[in-house]
C-alpha positions as CSV (number, residue, x, y, z in Angstrom):
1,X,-33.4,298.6,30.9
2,X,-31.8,299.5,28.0
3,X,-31.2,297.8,24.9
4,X,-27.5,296.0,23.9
5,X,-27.8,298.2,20.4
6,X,-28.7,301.2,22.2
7,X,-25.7,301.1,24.7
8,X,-23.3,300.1,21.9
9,X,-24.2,302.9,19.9
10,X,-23.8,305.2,23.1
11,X,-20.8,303.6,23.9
12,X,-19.6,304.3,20.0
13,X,-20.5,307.7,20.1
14,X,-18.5,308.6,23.5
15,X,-15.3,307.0,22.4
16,X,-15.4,309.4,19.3
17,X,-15.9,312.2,20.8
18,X,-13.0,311.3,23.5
19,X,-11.2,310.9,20.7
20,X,-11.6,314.1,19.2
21,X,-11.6,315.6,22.3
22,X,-8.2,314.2,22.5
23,X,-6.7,315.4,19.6
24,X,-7.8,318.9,20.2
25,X,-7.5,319.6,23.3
26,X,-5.4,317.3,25.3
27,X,-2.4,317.3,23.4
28,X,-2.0,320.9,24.0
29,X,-2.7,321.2,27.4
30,X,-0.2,318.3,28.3
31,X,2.3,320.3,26.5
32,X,1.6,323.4,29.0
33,X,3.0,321.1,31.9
34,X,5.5,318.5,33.1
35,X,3.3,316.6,35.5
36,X,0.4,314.6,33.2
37,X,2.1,312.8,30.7
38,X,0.6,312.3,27.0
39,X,-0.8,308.6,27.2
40,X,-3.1,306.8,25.4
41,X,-7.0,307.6,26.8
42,X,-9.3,305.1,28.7
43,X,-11.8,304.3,26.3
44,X,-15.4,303.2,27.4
45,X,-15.3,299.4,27.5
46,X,-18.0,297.9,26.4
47,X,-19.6,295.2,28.9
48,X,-22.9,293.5,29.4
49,X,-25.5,295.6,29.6
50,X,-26.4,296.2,33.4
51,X,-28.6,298.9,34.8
52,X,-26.2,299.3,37.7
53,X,-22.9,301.3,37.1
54,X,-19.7,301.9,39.1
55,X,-18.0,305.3,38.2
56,X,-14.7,306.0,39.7
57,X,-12.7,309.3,38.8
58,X,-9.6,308.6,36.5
59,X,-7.2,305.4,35.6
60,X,-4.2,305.3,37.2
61,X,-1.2,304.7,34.6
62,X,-0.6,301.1,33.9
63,X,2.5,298.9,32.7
64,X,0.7,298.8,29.3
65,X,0.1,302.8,28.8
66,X,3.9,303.2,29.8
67,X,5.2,300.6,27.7
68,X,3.3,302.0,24.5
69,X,4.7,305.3,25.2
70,X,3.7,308.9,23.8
71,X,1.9,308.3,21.0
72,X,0.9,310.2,17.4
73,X,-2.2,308.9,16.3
74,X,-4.9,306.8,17.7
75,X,-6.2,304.7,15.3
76,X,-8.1,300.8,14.8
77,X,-4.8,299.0,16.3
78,X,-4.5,301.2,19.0
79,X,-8.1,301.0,20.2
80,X,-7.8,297.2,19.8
81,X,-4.7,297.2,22.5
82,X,-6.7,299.7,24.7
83,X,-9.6,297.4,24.9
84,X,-7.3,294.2,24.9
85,X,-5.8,296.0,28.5
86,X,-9.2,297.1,29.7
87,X,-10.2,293.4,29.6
88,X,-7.4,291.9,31.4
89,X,-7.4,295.0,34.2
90,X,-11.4,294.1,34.5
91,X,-9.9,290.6,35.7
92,X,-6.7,291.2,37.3
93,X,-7.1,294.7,39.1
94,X,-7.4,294.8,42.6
95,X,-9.8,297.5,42.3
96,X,-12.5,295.3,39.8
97,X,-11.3,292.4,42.0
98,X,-12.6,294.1,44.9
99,X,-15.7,295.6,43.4
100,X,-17.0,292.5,42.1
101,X,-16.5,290.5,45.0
102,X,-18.6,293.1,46.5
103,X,-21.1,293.1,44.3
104,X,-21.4,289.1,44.4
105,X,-20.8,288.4,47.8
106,X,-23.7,287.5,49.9
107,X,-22.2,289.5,53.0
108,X,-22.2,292.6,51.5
109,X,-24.2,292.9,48.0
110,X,-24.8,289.9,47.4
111,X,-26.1,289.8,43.9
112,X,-24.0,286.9,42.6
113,X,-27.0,285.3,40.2
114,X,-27.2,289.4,38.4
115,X,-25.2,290.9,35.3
116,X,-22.0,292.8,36.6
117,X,-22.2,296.3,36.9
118,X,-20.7,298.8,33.9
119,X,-17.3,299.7,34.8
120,X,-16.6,303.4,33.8
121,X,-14.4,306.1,35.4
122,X,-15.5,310.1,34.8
123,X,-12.1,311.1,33.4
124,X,-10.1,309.1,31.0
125,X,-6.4,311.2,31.6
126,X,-4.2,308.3,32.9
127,X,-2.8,309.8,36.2
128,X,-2.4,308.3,39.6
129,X,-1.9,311.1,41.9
130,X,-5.2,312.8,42.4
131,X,-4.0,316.1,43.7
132,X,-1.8,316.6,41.1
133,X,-4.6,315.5,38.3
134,X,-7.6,317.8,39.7
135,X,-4.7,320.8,39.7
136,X,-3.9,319.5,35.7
137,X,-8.4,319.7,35.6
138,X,-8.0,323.3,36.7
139,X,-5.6,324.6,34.4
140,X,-7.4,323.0,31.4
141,X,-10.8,324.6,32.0
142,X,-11.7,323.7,27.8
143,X,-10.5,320.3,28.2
144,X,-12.5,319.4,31.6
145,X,-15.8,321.5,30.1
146,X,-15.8,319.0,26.8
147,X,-15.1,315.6,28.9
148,X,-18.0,316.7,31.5
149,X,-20.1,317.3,28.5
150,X,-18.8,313.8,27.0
151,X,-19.6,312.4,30.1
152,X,-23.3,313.9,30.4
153,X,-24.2,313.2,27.4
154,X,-23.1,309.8,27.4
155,X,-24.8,309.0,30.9
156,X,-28.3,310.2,29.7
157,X,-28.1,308.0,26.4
158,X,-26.9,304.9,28.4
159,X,-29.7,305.5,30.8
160,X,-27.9,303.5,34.1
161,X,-30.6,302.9,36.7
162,X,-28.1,303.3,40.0
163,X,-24.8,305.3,39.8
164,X,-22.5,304.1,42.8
165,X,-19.5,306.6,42.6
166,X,-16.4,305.1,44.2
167,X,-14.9,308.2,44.8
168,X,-15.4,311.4,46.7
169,X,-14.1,314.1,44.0
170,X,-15.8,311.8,41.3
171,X,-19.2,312.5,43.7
172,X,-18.2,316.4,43.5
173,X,-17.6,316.5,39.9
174,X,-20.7,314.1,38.9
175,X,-23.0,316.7,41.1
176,X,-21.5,319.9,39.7
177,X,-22.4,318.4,36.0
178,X,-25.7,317.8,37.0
179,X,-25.9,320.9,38.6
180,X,-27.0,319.1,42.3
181,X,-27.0,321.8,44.7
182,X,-28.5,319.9,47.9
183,X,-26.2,319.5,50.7
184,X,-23.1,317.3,50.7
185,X,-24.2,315.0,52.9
186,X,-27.1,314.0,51.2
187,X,-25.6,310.3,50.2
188,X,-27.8,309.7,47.0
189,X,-29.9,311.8,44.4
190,X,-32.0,310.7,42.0
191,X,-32.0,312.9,38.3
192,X,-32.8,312.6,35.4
193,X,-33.9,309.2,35.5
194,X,-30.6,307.6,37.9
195,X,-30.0,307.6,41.3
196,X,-26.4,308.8,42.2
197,X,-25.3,306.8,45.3
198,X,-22.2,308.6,46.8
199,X,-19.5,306.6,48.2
200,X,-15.5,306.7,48.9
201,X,-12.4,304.7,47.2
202,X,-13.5,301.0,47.8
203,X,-10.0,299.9,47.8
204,X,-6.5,301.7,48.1
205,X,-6.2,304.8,50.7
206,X,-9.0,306.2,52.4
207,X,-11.0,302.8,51.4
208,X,-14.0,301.7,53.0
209,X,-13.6,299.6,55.8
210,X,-16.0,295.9,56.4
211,X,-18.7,298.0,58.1
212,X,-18.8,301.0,56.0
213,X,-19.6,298.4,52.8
214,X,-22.1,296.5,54.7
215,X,-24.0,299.7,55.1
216,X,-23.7,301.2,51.4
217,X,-24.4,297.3,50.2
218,X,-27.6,298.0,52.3
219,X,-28.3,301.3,50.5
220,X,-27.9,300.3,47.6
221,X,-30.2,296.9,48.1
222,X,-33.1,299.4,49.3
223,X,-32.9,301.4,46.3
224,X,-32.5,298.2,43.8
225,X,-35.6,296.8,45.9
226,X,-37.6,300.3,45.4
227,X,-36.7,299.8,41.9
228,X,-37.7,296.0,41.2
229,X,-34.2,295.6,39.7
């Protein structure tokens, strides 16, 4: 597994070049349109390291991102109030709710005595329809190229042992950046080191019902058994 310093500096080297990313390229293609408004990024929070990760597609747009508004510059305060929300949607969003009580509950993953999984969604654009946000990803062809390059990079310097992507576009995008051409319903695939384990919205629309996550926890405990994790 990888080391605490190692995953810091990954994690310190992503939010850079989201930053930059930011400043160059979001900014402008916001401006093109009236539907994506120009809030603050999601950052990668930085969590205990955990060879396990739960990716999910983009942040919705909180209380916190509306009440700071559109901003100028992102500097050290800023970042601090990003990370300061992170943590408390970590413990009060239905979403991490949910997908830690999955994780620790003995009916379904049942891994209550393990490190939490590593929180991180593909796209940091703060956006809750999803329609309306892969439309805004097609008309900023520059902007998506750099954050799936981001994201790429990012993933093979973490070096997560299991992917579980809680969200079928996130699946889509995840196996077009890897270039996975096998069929869509193959369920995992294993590359460059992680296996991708492909899965819907665990809660919200289109979630998985009580039998659909007693059969992905299942999946997912064969492959963390294969792996001695």
């Amino acid at each position: 597994m990888i080391s605490l310093c190692a995953y810091s500096t990954a994690v310190n080297a992503y939010n850079s070049k989201l930053i930059d990313i930011w400043y160059r390229l979001f900014k402008p293609a916001v401006e093109k349109q009236s539907v994506i408004k120009n809030y603050l990024p999601l950052l990668h929070l930085e969590q205990a390291v955990s060879p396990i990760w739960f990716l999910g597609m983009n942040p919705s747009v909180s209380s916190e991102a509306k009440k700071w508004g559109m901003y100028t510059q992102i500097d050290d305060v800023l970042i601090r109030e990003i990370e300061k929300e992170q943590l408390k949607s970590h413990k009060e969003h239905p979403y991490f709710i949910g997908l830690k009580k999955f994780y620790q509950d003995n009916s379904f993953l049942g891994r209550s005595e393990k490190t939490l999984p590593i929180f991180h969604d593909m796209y940091p654009i703060r956006h809750t329809n999803q329609k309306e946000f892969e439309a805004f990803l097609k008309s900023a062809p520059d902007l998506k190229k750099e954050l799936d390059d981001a994201n790429k990079a990012f993933l093979k310097q973490a070096a997560p042992k299991v992917i579980v992507v809680f969200n079928s576009k996130a699946s889509e995008h995840l196996k077009e950046l890897f270039s996975i051409k096998e069929p869509s319903i193959t369920t995992t695939n294993r590359i460059a080191g992680m296996t991708f384990v492909y899965s819907s919205m665990y809660t919200g629309q289109r979630a998985l019902d009580k039998y659909a996550r007693v059969r992905l926890a299942r999946e997912i405990t064969e492959i963390l058994r294969d792996m001695d994790l």
